[in-house]
VOZA-52461 format. One record per residue (C-alpha): residue number from 1; residue in three letters; x, y, z. Coordinates in Angstrom, 2 decimals, decimal comma. Layout:
% residues N
ATOM	nr	rest	x	y	z
ATOM	NUM	ALA	X	Y	Z
...
% end
This chain:
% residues 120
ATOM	nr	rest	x	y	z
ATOM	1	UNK	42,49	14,50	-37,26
ATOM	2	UNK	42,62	17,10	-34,48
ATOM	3	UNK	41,05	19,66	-36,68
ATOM	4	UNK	38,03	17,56	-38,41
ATOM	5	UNK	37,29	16,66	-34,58
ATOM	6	UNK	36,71	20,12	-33,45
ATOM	7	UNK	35,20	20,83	-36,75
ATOM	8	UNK	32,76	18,00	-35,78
ATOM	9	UNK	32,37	18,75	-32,11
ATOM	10	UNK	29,67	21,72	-32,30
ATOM	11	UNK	27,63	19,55	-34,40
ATOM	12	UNK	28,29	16,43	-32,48
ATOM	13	UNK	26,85	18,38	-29,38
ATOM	14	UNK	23,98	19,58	-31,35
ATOM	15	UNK	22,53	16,50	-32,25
ATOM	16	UNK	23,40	14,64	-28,31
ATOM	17	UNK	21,35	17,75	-26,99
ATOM	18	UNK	18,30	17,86	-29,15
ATOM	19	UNK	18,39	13,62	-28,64
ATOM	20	UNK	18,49	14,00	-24,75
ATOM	21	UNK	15,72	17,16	-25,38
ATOM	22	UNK	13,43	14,37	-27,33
ATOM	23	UNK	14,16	11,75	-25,04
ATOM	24	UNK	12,87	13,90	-21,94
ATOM	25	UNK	10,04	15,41	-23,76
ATOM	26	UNK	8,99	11,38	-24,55
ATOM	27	UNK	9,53	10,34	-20,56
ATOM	28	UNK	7,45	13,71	-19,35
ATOM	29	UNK	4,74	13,02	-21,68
ATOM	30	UNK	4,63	9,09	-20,45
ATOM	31	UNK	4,98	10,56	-16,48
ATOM	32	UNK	2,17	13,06	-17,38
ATOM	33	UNK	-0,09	9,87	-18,92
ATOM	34	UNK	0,15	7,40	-15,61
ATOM	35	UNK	-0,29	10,15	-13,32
ATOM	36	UNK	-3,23	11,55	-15,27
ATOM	37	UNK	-4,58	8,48	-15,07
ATOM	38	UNK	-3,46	7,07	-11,26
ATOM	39	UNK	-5,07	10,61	-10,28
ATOM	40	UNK	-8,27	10,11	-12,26
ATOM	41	UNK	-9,13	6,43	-10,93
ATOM	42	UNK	-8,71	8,20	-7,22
ATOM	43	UNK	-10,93	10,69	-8,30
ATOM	44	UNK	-13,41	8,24	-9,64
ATOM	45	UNK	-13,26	6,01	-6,59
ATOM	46	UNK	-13,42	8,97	-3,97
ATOM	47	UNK	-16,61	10,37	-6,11
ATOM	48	UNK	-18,05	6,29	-5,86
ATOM	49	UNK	-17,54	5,91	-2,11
ATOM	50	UNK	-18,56	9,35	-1,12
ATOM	51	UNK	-22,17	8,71	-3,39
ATOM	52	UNK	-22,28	5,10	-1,45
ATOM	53	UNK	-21,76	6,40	2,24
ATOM	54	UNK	-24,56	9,36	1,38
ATOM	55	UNK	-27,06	6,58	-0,16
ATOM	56	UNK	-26,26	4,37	3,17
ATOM	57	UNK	-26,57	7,35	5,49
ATOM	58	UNK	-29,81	8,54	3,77
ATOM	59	UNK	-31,69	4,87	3,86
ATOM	60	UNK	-30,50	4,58	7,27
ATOM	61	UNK	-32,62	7,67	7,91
ATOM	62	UNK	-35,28	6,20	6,60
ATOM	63	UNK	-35,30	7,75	2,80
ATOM	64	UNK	-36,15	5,89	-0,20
ATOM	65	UNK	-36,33	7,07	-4,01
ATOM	66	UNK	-35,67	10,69	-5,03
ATOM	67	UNK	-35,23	11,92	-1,54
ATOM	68	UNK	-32,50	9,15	-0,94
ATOM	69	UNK	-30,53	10,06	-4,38
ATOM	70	UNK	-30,29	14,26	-3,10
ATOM	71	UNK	-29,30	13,05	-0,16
ATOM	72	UNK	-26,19	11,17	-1,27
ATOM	73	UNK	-25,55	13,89	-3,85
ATOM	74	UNK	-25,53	16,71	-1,24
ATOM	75	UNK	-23,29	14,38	0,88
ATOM	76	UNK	-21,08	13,82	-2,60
ATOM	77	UNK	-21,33	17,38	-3,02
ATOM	78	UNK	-19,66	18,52	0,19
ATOM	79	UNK	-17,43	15,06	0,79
ATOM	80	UNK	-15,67	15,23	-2,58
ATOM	81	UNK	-16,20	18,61	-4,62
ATOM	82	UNK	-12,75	18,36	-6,67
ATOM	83	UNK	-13,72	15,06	-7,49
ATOM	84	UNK	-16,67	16,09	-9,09
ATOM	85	UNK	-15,19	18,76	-10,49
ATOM	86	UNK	-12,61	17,35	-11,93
ATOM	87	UNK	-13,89	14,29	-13,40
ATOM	88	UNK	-16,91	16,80	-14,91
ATOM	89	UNK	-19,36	14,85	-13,75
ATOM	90	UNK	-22,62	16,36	-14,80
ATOM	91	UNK	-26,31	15,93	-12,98
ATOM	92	UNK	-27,61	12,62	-15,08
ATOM	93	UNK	-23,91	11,22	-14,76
ATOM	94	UNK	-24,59	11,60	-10,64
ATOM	95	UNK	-27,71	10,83	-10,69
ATOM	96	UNK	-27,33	7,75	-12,31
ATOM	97	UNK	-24,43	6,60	-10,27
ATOM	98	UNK	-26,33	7,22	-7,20
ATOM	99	UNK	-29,15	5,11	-8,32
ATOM	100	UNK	-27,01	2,37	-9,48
ATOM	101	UNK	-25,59	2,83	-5,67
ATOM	102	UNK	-29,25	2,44	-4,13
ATOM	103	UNK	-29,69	-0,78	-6,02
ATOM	104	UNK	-26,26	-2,07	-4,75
ATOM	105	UNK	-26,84	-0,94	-1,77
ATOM	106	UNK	-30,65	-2,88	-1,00
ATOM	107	UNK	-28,98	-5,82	-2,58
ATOM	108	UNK	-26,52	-5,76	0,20
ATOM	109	UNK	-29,47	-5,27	2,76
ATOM	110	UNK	-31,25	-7,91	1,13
ATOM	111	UNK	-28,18	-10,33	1,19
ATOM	112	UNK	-27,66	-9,24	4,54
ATOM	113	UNK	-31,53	-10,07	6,05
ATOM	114	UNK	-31,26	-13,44	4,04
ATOM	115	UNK	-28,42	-14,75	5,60
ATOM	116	UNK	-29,48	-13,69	9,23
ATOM	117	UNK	-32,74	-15,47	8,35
ATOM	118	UNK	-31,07	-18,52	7,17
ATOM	119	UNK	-29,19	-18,27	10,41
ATOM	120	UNK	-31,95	-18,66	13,09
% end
């Protein structure tokens, strides 16, 4: 019995090893996944805010249209470069977002004058 054991033992070994390899190759892969993604969405959301604070900061100034939108690129530009960069966002992608931002943002104005009208 002794002998068949330690006959068996190398192979035994063999297969726990490459099932704890496959295992921990499975859980890394699953770990890289979530944090791809958890690091992504704070990407996304830093890129988002840093477009909204330049579009607020540039129609507090007084812009409106094209000038507004460079504005609160330049200001995404230097606020969040590694977002940018590593989301690879392109020019139309920001563009866009910061326009979509400019209509949030005189909808909030809007909502905003309304209700202190409705309050006097």
């Amino acid at each position: 019995m002794e002998t068949i054991l330690n006959a068996l033992l190398p192979q035994l070994l063999e297969i726990v090893a490459l099932t704890l390899a496959a295992v921990l190759t499975w859980a890394a892969a699953k770990a890289k996944a979530k944090f791809g993604i958890d690091i992504e969405a704070r990407h996304r959301d830093a890129l988002h805010s840093a477009i909204m604070t330049g579009v607020r900061l540039a129609l507090a100034n007084g812009m409106s249209g094209g000038a507004a939108v460079t504005a609160a690129l330049d200001h995404a530009r230097l606020s969040v470069p590694d977002a940018i960069t590593a989301l690879g966002a392109g020019k139309t992608v920001l563009i866009n977002i910061a326009e979509a931002k400019m209509q949030e943002a005189a909808g909030d104005a809007l909502t905003a004058a309304l209700r202190k009208a409705g309050a006097s």
